[in-house]
VEXDREN-2710 file (C-alpha; in Angstrom, 1 decimal):
% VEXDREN-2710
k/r/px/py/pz
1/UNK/0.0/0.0/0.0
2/UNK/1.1/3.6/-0.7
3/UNK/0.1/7.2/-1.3
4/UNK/-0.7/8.3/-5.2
5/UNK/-1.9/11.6/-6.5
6/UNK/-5.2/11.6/-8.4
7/UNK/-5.2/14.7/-10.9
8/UNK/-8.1/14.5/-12.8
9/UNK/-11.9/15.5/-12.0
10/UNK/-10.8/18.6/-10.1
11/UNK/-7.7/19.6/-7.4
12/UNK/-5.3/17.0/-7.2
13/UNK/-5.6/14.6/-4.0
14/UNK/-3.8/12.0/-2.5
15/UNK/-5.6/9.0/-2.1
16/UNK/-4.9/5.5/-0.7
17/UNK/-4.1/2.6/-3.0
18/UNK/-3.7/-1.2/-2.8
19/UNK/-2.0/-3.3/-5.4
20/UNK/-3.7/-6.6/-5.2
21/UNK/-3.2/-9.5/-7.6
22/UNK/-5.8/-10.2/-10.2
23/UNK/-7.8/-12.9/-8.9
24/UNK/-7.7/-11.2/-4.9
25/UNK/-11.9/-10.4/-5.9
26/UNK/-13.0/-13.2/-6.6
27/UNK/-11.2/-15.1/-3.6
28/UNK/-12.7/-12.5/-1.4
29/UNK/-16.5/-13.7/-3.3
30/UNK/-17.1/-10.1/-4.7
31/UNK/-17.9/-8.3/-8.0
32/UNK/-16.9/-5.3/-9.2
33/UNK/-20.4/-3.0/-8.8
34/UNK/-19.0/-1.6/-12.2
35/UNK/-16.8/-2.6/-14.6
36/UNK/-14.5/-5.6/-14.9
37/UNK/-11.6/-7.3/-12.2
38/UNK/-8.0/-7.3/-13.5
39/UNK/-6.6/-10.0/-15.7
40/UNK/-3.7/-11.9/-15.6
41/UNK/-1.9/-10.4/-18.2
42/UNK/-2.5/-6.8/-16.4
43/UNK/0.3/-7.7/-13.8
44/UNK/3.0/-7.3/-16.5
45/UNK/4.7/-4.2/-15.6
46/UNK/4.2/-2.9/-19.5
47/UNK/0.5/-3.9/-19.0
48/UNK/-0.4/-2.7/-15.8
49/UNK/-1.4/1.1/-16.5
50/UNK/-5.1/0.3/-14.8
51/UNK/-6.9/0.8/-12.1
52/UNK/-10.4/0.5/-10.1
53/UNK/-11.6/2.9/-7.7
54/UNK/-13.1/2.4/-4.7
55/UNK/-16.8/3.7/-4.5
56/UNK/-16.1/6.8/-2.6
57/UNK/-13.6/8.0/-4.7
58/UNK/-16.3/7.3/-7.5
59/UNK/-19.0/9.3/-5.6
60/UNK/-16.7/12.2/-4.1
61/UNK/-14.3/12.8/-6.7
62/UNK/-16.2/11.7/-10.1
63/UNK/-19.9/12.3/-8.9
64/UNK/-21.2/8.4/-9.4
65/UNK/-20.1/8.5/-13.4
66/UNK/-20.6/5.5/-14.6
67/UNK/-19.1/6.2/-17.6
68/UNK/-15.7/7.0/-15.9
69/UNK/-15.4/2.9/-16.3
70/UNK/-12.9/2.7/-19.8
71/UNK/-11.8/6.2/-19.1
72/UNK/-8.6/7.4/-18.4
73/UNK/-7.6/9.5/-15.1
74/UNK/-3.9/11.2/-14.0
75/UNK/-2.2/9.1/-11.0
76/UNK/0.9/10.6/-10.3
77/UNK/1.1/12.2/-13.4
78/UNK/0.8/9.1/-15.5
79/UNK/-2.6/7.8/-17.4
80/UNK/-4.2/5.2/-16.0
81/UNK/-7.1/3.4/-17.4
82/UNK/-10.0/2.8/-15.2
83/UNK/-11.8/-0.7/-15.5
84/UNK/-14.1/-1.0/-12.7
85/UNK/-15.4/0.3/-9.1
86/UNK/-15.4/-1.4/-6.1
87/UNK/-18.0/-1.2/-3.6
88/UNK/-17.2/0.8/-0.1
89/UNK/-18.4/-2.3/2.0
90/UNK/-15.6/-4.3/0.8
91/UNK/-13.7/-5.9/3.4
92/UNK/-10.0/-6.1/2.7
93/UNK/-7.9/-8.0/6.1
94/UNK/-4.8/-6.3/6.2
95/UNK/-2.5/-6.8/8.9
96/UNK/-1.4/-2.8/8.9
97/UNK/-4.8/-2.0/10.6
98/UNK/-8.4/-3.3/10.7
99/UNK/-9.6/-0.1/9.8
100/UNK/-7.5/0.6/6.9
101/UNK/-9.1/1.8/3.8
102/UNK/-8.0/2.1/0.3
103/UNK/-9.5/4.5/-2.6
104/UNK/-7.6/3.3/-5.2
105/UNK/-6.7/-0.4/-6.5
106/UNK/-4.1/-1.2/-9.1
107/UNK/-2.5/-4.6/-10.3
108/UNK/0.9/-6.2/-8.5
109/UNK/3.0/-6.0/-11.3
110/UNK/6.8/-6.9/-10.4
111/UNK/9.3/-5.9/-13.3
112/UNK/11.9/-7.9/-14.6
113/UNK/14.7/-6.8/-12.6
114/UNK/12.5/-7.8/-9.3
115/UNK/11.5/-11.1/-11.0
116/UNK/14.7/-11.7/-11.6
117/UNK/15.8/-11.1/-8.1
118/UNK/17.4/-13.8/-5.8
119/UNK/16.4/-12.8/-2.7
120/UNK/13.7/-10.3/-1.6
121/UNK/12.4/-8.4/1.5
122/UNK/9.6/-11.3/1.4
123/UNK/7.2/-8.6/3.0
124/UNK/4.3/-9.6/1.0
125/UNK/1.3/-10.3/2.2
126/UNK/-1.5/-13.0/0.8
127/UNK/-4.7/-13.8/1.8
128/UNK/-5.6/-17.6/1.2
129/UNK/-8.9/-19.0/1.7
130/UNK/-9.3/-22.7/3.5
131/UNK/-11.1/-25.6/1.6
132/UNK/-14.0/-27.4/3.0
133/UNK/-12.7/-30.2/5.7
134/UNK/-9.2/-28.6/5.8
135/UNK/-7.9/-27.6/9.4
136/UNK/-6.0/-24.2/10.5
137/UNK/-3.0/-26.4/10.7
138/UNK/-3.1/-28.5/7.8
139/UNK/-3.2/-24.9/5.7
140/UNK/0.0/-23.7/7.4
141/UNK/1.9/-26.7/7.0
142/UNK/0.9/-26.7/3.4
143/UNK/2.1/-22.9/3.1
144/UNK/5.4/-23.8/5.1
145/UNK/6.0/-26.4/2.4
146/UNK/5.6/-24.4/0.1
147/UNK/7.6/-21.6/1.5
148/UNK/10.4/-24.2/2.1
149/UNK/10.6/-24.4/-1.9
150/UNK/11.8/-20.8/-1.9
151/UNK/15.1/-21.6/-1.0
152/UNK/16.3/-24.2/-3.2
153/UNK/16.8/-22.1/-6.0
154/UNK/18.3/-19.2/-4.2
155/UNK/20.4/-21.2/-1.3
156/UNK/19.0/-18.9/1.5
157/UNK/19.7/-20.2/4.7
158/UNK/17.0/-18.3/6.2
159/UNK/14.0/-20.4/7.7
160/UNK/11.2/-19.0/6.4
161/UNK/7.7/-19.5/7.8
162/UNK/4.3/-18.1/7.4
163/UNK/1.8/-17.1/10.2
164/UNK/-2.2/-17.9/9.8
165/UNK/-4.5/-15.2/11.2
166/UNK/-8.1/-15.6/10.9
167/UNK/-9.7/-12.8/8.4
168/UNK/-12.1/-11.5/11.0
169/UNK/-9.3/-11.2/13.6
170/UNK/-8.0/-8.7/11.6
171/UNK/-11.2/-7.0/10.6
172/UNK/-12.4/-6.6/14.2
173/UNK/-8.8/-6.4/15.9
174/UNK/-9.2/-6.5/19.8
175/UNK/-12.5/-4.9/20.2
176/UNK/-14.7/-8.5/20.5
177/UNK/-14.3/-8.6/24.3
178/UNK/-14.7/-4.9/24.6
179/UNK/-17.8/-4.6/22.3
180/UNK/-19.3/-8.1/24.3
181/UNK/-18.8/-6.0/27.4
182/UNK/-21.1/-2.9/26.3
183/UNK/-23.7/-5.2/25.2
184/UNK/-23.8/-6.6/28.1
185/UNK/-23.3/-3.1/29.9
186/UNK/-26.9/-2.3/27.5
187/UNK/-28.4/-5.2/27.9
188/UNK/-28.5/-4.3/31.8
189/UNK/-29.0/-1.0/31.2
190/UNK/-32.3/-2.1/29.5
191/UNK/-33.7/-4.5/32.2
192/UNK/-33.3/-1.4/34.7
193/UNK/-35.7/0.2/32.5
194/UNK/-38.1/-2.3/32.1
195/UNK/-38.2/-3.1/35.2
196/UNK/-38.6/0.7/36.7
197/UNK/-41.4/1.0/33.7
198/UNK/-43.1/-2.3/35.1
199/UNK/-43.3/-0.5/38.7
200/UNK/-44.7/2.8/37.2
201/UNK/-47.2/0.5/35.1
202/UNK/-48.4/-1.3/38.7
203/UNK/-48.2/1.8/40.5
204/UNK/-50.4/3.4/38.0
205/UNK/-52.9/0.2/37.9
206/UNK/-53.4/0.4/41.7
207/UNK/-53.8/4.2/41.8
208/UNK/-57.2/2.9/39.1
209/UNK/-59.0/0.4/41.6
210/UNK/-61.8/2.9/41.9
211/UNK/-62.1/3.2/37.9
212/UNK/-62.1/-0.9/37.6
213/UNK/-64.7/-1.1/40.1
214/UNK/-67.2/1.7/38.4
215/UNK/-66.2/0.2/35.2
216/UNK/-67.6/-3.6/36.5
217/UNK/-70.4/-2.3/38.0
218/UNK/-71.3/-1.2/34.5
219/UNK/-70.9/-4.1/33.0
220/UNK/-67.1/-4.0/32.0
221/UNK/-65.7/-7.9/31.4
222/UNK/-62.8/-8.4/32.5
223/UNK/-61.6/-9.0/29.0
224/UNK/-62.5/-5.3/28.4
225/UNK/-60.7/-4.0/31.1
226/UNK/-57.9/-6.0/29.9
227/UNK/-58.0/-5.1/26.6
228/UNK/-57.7/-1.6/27.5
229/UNK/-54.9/-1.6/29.6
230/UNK/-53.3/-3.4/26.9
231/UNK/-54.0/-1.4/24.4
232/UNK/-52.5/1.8/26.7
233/UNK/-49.3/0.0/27.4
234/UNK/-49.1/-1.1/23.5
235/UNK/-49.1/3.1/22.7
236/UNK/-46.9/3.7/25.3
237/UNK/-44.3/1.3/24.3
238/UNK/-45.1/1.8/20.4
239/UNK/-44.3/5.5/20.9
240/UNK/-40.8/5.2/23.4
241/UNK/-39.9/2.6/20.6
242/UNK/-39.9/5.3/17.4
243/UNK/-38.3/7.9/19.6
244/UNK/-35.8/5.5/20.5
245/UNK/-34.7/4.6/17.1
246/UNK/-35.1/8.5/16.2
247/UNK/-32.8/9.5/18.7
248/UNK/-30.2/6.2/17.8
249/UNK/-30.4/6.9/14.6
250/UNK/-29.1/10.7/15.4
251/UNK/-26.3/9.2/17.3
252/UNK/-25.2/6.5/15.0
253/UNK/-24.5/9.5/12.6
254/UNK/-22.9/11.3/15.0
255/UNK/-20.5/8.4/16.0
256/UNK/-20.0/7.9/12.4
257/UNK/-19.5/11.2/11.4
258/UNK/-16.9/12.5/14.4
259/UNK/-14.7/8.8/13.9
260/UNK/-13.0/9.6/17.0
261/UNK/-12.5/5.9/18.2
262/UNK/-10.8/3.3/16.7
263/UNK/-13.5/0.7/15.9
264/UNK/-13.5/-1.4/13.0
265/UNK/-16.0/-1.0/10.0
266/UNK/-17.3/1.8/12.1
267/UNK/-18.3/3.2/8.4
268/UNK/-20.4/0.2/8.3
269/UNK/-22.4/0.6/11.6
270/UNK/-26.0/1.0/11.0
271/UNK/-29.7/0.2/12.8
272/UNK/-29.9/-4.0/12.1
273/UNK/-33.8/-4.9/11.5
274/UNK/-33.3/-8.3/13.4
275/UNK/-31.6/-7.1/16.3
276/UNK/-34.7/-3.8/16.6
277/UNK/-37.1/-7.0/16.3
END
C-alpha cells in the first residue's frame, strides 16, 4: 500500500491505493459493482497502467459516473485506465490495521529486474482462503512447504515461515471482548428500565382500583378491562420505541461522522432490522 496523486476531476488529492493481484476479488467472493476485475496479463509491468476505484472516490471525486469505467484518469502524473469500481463495503484484512481503507486499487505487477531477483524483502502479504474439511493447521503446513521451496533455487539459509491469522481477527482487531462488554453493559441498562417501567405501570394500575370497580359495576368484562390496559401499554411502548430509534439513529450518525474511536467497520455501523425486532 502507498500514497498516489489523483489529478483528474478537479484539485489534485492524495488517495490511498492497494496493489492486489488479479484474482484477490473473486477469492474475497465479490464483484466489481462496475466494470470488470483485473486480468492476468495486467500484472505485467508494460500492461499494468489500470486501475479501479473504490466507491467513494467514484461518488466524491467523479460524482457516481458510470461512464468513468474505460476512461482514463492522471495518478501521479501518469494515465491510467479505469476498469471497474469497487464497492465501499468491501472488506479487505490487512494486517497494517483493521480499519484501513483504500480508494484506489491497481495490479501487483513486479518488473523484470524484481522477478529476476534472488532474494527479496519477502514482506508480501496474501490472503488464502481454507477448503471445506481442511484444518488451520493442515493450511499452514501446506504454506510452510511451500515456502520451504523458496530456497532451493536461491540457497538462502534463512528459515522461512508463514503465520495464519483468521480474516475477521483482523477485521475486528481486539474490540470482540470490549464490544461483548457494552452489550452486556446495555443489555443491563435495559432491564433497569423495564423493570422501573413495570413498577410505574403497577403503581399506575393500583392508583385505578376505583375506575375498575365503576367500570364492573357497569358491566365492563374483565376481558374489556384487559384489553384496555393493553392497548395503553401497547401506545406507550409503540411510541418510546420510534423515539428511540429516532434519537439512535441521530447518534449512529454522529459516532460515524466524528470517527473519534478506533473501531473497525465503524463506516459500516447502522440500525440491524433483526436485532430492533
Amino acid at each position: 500500500n502507498f500514497r498516489a496523486e489523483v489529478a483528474s476531476g478537479g484539485e489534485p488529492i492524495a488517495v490511498r491505493v492497494l496493489a492486489v493481484s488479479h484474482n484477490v476479488f473473486d477469492l474475497l467472493g465479490t464483484d466489481p459493482m462496475l466494470g470488470r476485475s483485473f486480468r492476468p496479463d495486467e500484472e505485467l509491468s508494460g500492461n499494468s497502467r489500470v486501475v479501479m476505484l473504490d466507491e467513494s472516490l467514484w461518488r466524491g471525486r467523479f460524482n457516481a459516473d458510470p461512464s468513468i469505467v474505460g476512461q482514463a484518469i492522471i495518478v501521479d502524473g501518469e494515465p491510467n485506465q479505469v476498469i471497474g469500481v469497487v464497492r465501499q463495503s468491501l472488506p479487505i484484512p490487512f494486517s497494517q490495521g483493521f480499519n484501513a481503507r483504500f480508494e484506489l486499487y491497481r495490479p501487483l505487477a513486479l518488473s523484470a529486474a524484481e522477478l529476476a531477483r534472488v532474494n527479496g524483502n519477502f514482506n508480501y502479504a496474501a490472503i488464502v482462503r481454507v477448503r471445506r474439511g481442511v484444518t488451520a493447521e493442515q493450511a499452514l503446513n501446506e504454506i510452510n512447504a511451500t515456502q520451504r521451496q523458496f530456497q532451493r533455487p536461491t540457497g538462502l539459509s534463512v528459515n522461512l515461515r508463514a503465520a495464519l491469522i483468521p480474516a475477521h481477527e483482523l477485521v475486528t482487531g481486539d474490540v470482540r471482548a470490549g464490544l461483548w462488554m457494552l452489550a452486556a453493559a446495555v443489555g443491563a441498562v435495559l432491564l433497569i428500565v423495564c423493570v422501573n417501567l413495570a413498577n410505574l405501570l403497577l403503581s399506575r394500575m393500583a392508583s385505578r382500583t376505583r375506575e375498575a370497580a365503576i367500570r364492573t359495576a357497569l358491566g365492563a368484562s374483565r376481558a374489556r378491562q384487559f384489553g384496555q390496559v393493553l392497548t395503553e401499554s401497547l401506545i406507550l411502548s409503540l411510541a418510546g420505541g420510534a423515539l428511540g430509534l429516532v434519537l439512535a439513529g441521530w447518534a449512529l450518525q454522529g459516532l460515524v461522522a466524528v470517527n473519534s474511536i478506533d473501531m473497525p467497520r465503524l463506516d459500516d455501523v447502522g440500525l440491524d432490522p433483526s436485532v430492533l425486532a
